[in-house]
N, C-alpha and C positions, 0 to 999 in steps of 0.2 A: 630374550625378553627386554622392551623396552623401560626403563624405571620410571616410574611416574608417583608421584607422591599430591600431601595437599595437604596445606597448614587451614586450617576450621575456626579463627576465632570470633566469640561471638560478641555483638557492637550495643554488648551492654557495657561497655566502659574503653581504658585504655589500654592500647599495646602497655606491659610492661616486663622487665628483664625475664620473667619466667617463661612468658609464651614468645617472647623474641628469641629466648637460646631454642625454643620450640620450631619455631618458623626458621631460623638457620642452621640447624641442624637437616631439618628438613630440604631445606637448599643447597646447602652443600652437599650431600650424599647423591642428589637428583642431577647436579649439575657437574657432581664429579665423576658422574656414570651418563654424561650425554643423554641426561631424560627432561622430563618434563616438572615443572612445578603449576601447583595448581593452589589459587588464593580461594576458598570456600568460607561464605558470610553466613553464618550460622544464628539466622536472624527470627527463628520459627516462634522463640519470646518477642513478637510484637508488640507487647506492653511497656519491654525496658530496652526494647533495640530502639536507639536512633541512630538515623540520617547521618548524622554529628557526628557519632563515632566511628559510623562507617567509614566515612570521609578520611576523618582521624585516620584508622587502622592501614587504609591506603595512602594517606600522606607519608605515615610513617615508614613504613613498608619501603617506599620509593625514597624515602631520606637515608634507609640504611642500604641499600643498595640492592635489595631483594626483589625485583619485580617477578610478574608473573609471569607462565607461558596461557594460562588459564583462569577465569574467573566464574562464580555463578556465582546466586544466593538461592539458600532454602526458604526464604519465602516466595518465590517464584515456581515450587515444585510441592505447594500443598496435593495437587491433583494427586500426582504420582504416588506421593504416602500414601491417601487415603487407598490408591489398586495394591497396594504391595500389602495395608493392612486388612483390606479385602481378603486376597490372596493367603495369607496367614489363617485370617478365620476361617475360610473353607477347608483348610488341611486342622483343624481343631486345632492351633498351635495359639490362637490367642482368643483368649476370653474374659468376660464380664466379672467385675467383682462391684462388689455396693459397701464394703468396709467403710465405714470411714475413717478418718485420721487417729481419732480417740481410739475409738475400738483396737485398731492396729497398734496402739502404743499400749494399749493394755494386754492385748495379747501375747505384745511383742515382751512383756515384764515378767508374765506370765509363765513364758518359756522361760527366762531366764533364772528364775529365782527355780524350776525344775530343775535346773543344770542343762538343757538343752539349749542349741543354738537357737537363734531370734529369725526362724526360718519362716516364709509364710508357709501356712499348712493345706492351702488350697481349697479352702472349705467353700470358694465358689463353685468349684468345678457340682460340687453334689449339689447344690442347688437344681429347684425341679421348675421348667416352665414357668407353674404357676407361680411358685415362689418368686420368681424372678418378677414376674409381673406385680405382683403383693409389693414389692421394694420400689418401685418404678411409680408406684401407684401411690407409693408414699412422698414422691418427690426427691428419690432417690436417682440419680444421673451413674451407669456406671465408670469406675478406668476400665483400662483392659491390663491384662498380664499374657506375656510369652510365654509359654509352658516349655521350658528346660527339659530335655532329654534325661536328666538323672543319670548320665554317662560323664567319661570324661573329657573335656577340651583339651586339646595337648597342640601347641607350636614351638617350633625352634627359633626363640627368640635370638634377635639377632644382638642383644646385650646381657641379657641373661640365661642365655643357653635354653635348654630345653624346660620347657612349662609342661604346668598340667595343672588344669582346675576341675575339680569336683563337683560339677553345678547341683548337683543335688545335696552341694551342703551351703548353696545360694537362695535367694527369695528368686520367682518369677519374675523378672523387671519386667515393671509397668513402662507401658509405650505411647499412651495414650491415657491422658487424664478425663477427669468428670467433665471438664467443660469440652470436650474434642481435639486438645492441644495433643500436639504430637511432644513428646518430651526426646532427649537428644540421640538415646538410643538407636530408633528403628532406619527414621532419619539418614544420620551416620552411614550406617550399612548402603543402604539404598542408593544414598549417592558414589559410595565406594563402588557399587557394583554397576550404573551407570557408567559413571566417568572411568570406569575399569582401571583406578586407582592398585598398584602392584605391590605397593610398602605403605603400613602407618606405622609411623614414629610420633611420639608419645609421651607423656610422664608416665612412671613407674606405678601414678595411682592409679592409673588406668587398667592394671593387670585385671582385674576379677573381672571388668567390663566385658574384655575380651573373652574372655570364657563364656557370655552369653551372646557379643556380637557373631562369633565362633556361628556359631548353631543360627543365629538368625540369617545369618548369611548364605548357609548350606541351604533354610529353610528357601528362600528365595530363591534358590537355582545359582546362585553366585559361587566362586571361587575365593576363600578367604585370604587376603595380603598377606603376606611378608609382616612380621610384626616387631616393632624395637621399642623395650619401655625402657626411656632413661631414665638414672637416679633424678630426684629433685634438686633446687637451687636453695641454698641455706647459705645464710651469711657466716661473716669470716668470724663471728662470737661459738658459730653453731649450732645458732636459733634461725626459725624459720624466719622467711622474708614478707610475711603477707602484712606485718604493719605496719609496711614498709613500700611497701610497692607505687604508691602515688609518688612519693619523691625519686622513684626509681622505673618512672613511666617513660616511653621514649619523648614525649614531647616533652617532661622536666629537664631528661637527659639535655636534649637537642636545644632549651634555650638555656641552659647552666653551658653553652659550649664543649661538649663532647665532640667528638670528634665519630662518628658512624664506624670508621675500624679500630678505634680503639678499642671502642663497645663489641664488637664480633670478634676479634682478635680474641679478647678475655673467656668473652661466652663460648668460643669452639675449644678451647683449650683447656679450662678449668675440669678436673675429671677428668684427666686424657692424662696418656701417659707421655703428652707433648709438651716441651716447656713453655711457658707463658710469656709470647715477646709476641712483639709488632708486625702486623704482617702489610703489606703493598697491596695487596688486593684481595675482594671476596675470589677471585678465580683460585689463587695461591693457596686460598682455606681451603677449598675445593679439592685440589690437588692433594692436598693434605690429611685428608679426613679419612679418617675409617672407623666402621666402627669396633673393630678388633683393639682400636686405641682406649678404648673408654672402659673404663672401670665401673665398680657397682657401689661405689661410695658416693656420698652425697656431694655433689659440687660448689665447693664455695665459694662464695660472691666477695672479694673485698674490693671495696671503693679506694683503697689506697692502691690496688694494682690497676685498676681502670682509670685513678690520679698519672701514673707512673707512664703506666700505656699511651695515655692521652699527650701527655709531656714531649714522651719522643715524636710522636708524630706528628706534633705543631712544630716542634725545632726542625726538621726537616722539611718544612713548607716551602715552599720559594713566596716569593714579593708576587711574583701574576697567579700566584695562588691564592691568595688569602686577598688581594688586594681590594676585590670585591666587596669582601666582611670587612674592610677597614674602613671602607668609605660609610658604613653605614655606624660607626660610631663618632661621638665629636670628634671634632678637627682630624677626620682619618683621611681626609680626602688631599689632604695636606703629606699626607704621609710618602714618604721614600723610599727606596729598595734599602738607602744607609739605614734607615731607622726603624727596617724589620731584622736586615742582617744584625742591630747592635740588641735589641728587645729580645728577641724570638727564644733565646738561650732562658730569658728568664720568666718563662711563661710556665702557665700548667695549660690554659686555654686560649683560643684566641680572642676573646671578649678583654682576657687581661690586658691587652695590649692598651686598651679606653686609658688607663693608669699614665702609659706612658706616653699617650698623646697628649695627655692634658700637660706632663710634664714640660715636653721637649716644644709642644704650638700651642700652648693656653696658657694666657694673660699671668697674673700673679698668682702663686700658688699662697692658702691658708698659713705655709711657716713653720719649724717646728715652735714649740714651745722650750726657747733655751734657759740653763740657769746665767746668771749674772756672770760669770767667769767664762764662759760660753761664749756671750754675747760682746765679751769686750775680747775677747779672741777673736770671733768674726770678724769686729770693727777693723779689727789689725790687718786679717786677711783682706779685708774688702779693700785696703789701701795698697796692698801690696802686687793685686790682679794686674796680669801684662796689659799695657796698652795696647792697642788695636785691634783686628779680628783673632778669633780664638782657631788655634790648629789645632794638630796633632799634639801637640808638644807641650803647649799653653798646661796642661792640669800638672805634669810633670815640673815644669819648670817656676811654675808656680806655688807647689806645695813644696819645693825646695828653700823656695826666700821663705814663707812661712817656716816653717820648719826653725832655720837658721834665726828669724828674728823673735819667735817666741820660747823655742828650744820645745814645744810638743813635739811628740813622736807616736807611731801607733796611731792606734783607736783612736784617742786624742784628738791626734792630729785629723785624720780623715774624719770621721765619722759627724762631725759639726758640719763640715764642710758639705760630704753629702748631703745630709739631712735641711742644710739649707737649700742647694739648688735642685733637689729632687721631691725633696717632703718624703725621704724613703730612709728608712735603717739599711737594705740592703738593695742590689741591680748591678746592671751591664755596670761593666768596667769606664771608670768614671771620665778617661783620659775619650772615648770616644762619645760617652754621655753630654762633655762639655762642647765638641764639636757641633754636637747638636742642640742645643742649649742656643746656646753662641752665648757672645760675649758682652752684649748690651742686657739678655735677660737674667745672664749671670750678676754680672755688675750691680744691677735692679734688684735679686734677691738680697744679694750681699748685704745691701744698705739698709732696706727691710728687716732682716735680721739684725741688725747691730743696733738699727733706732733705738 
């Protein structure tokens, strides 16, 4: 069997961490079994799908490395729904109800306050013709409902071992609302069984679903997938993430400078019983994946390991790697292979780098704000800076006559010093800092500072 899978998200908003470890998980199990991936725009809410996000989800998609071998959308296969729910009503599996929302919430209270579950009770199915017409006649539109087997669903999920759902202790899921909309259910199935999709993988909230897509899929002559519900994504407090998720969208991600494997490295890993480090490529995830790896605990999102992740994989950049994104920050175009080799260590992202452009090729920098003891230290130093171009040697040799004519030492000693020609408490080691500086902008702080 050839593995063929398909991430479904719908373009009522943005990619964000939860359906991105969704859609990578989904590609790497597809692409570490030599199959197919398949992008499905799950666009059948025409009211809140836009253009824009669709866009969006494929920009993003293509920024983390994920492309597709397949693409549709579901508003392009209304036809089809309407023969597959065709098809369902002639074998009596879906039918008319005229509840309305009220009604169903009071019935729904009704049961409970019995002690019974909040199950529907099917009291369309006894509806007579005429009745039916009486309701219609009232300006009543019906949904429809699946009629569930009252058997059980049972698959051997591929992270939770062996399932089994009860659907007769589920409500009928409705497929089709009062105004004609198909809702995501029926849908789902339909194109699984088209696109002869062989694995869904999943959130974990998706389990009871499946116990009715189960039966709708059998209903339709299909063959049910392969099924994998993962734990969900919860942050590293071990609260949920959803009020959260717009600052944790991939297009926040991608302009805060993340790095696309930092972000996938973290997300394949987290739940897994693989350690959490850097990996070179989505193949290498690939390669790496199983889902015998993954656990049924909740996976946790910390932004300090995706800080950490992200860290190493910019220090490992080369200069004709990044050099691209440097030119589009000020003075990056100015930039050297010297003065990523001396930065690059002290990065989390590559956007940090703006910091030390401005340092090493921008005019005067703001200055710290020194005290008076500070200042007339500076003054000292500033007299005592090497004449001529600045080397290798120049910081060394220099903070030694300091040193000797003021007797600071330590902190003292340095840390003015920096803070005047960088405007930084801390960075790249100062002896190659001033190389790049040079010695006419050094000289120029110096004086600045001691005015």
């Amino acid at each position: 069997m050839t593995v063929k899978v398909r991430f479904a998200p719908s373009p009522t908003g943005k990619l964000h961490v939860g359906n991105i470890r969704t859609a990578l998980v989904n590609w790497l199990f597809a692409k570490g079994q030599g199959g197919t991936f398949v992008l499905r725009i799950d666009d059948t809410d025409l009211e809140r799908s836009t253009k824009e996000n669709e866009e969006g989800i494929r920009r993003d998609l293509t920024w983390l490395g994920m492309t597709w071998d397949e693409t549709f959308k579901q508003s392009e296969k209304f036809e089809r729904y309407r023969q597959a729910a065709e098809e369902l009503k002639a074998k009596g599996l879906l039918y008319p109800c005229y509840e309305t929302a009220d009604e169903l919430e009071r019935r729904k209270k009704i049961a409970l306050s019995r002690g019974k579950p909040p199950v529907y009770d099917r009291a369309a199915l006894e509806l007579t013709d005429e009745q039916r017409k009486a309701l219609e006649a009232e300006g009543r539109k019906p949904h429809w409902r699946f009629k569930l087997s009252g058997g059980r669903a049972e698959w051997n999920d591929l992270v939770r071992g062996q399932q089994s759902i009860d659907t007769s202790s589920v409500s009928d899921p409705v497929l089709i609302r009062e105004d004609g909309s198909f809702l995501y259910t029926m849908p789902s199935v339909v194109d699984d069984v088209d696109a002869k999709i062989t694995h869904v993988i999943r959130g974990e909230d998706h389990v009871t679903n499946s116990g009715a897509q189960i039966e709708i899929f059998l209903a339709l002559g299909g063959q049910p997938p392969e099924m994998a519900h993962m734990p969900l994504l919860i942050g590293a407090d071990g609260q949920g993430l959803s009020k959260r998720l717009g600052s944790l969208s991939a297009e926040q991600l991608r302009n805060e400078g993340y790095e696309p494997l930092a972000l996938l490295s973290l997300l394949s890993k987290i739940g897994t019983s693989d350690p959490v480090e850097a990996r070179e490529s989505l193949q290498q995830l690939a390669l790496e994946f199983s889902f015998s790896k993954m656990g049924r605990a909740p996976a946790r999102f910390d932004e300090n390991e995706l800080n950490g992740l992200n860290a190493q994989i910019v220090h490992a950049m080369s200069f004709e790697m990044v050099k691209p994104r440097l030119e589009k920050l000020a003075y990056g175009d100015q930039a050297t292979p010297d003065f990523w080799d001396v930065v690059r260590g002290n990065l989390q992202g590559v956007p940090d780098a703006a910091m030390w452009l401005a340092v090493v090729y921008g005019g005067g920098l703001k200055g710290p704000d020194l005290e008076a003891d500070d200042r007339a230290f500076v003054g000292d130093a500033a007299k005592l800076f090497p004449a001529g171009e600045a080397t290798l040697e120049t910081w060394k040799a220099w903070v030694d006559a300091v040193k000797a004519k003021t007797g600071r030492k330590g902190k003292g000693l340095f840390q003015p010093l920096r803070r005047v020609l960088t405007d930084q408490e801390h960075g790249p080691e100062m002896d190659r800092m001033l190389l790049l500086i040079g010695a006419e902008k050094a000289r120029a702080r110096l004086e600045q500072a001691s005015a």
